[in-house]
C-alpha positions in Angstrom: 55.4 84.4 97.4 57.4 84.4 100.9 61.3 85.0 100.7 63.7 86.3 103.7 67.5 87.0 104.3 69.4 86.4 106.6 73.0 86.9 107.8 75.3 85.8 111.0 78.2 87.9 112.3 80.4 84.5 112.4 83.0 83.6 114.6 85.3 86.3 114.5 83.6 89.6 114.4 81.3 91.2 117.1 79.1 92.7 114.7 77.5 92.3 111.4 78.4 94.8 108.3 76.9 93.1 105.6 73.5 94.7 103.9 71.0 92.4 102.0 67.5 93.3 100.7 64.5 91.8 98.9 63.1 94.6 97.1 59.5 94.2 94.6 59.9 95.7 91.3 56.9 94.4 89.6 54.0 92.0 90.4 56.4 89.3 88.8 59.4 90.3 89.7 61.7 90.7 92.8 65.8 91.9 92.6 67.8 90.6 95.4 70.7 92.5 96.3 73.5 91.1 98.9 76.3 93.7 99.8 79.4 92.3 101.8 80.7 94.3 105.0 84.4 95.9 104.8 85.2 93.6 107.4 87.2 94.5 110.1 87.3 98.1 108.4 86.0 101.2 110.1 81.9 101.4 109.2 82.0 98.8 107.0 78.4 98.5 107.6 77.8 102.0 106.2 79.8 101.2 103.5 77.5 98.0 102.1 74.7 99.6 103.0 75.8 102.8 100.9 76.7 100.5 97.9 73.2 98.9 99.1 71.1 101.4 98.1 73.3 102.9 95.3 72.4 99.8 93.6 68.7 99.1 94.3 68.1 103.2 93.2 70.0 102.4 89.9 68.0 99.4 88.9 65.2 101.0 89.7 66.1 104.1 87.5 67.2 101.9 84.5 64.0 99.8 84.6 61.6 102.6 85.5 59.9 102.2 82.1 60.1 98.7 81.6 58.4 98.5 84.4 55.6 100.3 84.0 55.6 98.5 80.8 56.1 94.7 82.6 58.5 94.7 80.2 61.5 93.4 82.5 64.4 91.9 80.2 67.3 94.1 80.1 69.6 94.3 76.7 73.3 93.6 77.7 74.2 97.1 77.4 71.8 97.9 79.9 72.2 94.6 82.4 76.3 96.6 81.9 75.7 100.0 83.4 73.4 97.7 86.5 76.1 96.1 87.3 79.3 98.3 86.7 
């Protein structure tokens, strides 16, 4: 399977803070994670990136054993503390 990500700075900024990444967590099974910039805000790139990883790390921790089982659904409970 091919994917990419891409983002553009826009018209009104001089530099991109937004944070995206593609990340494999099973044979069958890929989480993509987009993070918007603080815009306008001082390191707002460091801030999405931040929130970036924090995210991929948590997935990652919740499905640890589901994945090594290639079991991937997630209960709504746990799907919750992914996303909150």
């Amino acid at each position: 399977m091919n994917y990419f990500g891409m983002s553009d700075v826009g018209k009104v900024r001089d530099h991109n803070e937004d944070s995206f990444d593609i990340v494999s967590l099973a044979d069958n099974a890929l989480l993509a994670v987009v993070c918007d910039g603080m815009g306008g805000l001082s390191c707002g790139e460091v801030a999405s990136r931040l929130a970036l990883d924090t995210f991929i790390d948590t997935v990652k921790r919740i499905c640890a054993l589901k994945i090594a089982e290639n079991r991937l659904s997630l209960s709504d409970r746990e799907a919750y503390l992914v996303l909150s």
